[in-house]
N, C-alpha and C positions, 0 to 999 in steps of 0.2 A: 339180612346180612347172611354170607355164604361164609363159611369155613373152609380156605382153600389152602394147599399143602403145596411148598414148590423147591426142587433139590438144591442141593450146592451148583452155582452155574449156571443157573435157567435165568433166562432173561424173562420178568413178569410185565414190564411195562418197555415201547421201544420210543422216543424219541419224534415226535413229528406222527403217530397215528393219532389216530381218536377214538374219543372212551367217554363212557358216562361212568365209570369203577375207580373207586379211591380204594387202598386197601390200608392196615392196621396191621403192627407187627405187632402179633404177640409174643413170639421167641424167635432171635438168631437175629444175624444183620445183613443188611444191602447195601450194596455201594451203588453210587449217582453218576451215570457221567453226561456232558455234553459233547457230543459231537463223540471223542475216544478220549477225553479227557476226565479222568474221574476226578472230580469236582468235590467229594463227600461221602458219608456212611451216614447210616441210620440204624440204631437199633429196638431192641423191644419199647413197646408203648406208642413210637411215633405213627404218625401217619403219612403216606406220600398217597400222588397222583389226584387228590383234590379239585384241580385245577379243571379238570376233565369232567367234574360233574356240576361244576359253575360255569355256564354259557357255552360248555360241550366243546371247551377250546381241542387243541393238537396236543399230544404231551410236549412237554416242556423238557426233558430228560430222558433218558435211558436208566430204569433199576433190575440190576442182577444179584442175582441171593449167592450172598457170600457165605452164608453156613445154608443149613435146610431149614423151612421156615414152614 
């Protein structure tokens, strides 16, 4: 497991690539959207992007770091 750092506004995951990387909030939150539709937030403890290291699907959503993370 990697320790990765990402600003207010960076997009960490985009919607439709592919990834074998789930990540874990430790602190701060991200919003979910599909398509331009924000769908959701997630904060500390959760996990997104899962989906990408079972059967190496396409992401499923777009997550952009609403505070710094």
């Amino acid at each position: 497991m990697n320790r990765l750092y990402f600003e207010s506004g960076k997009t960490i995951i985009r919607e439709g690539e592919n990834s074998t990387d789930a990540f874990f909030i430790e602190s701060g939150e991200v919003k979910i959207l599909k398509g331009k539709k924000e769908i959701g937030t997630l904060k500390e403890n959760a996990i997104f992007g899962e989906h990408g290291c079972i059967g190496h699907k396409p992401r499923t959503a777009t997550v952009v770091a609403l505070t710094p993370l």
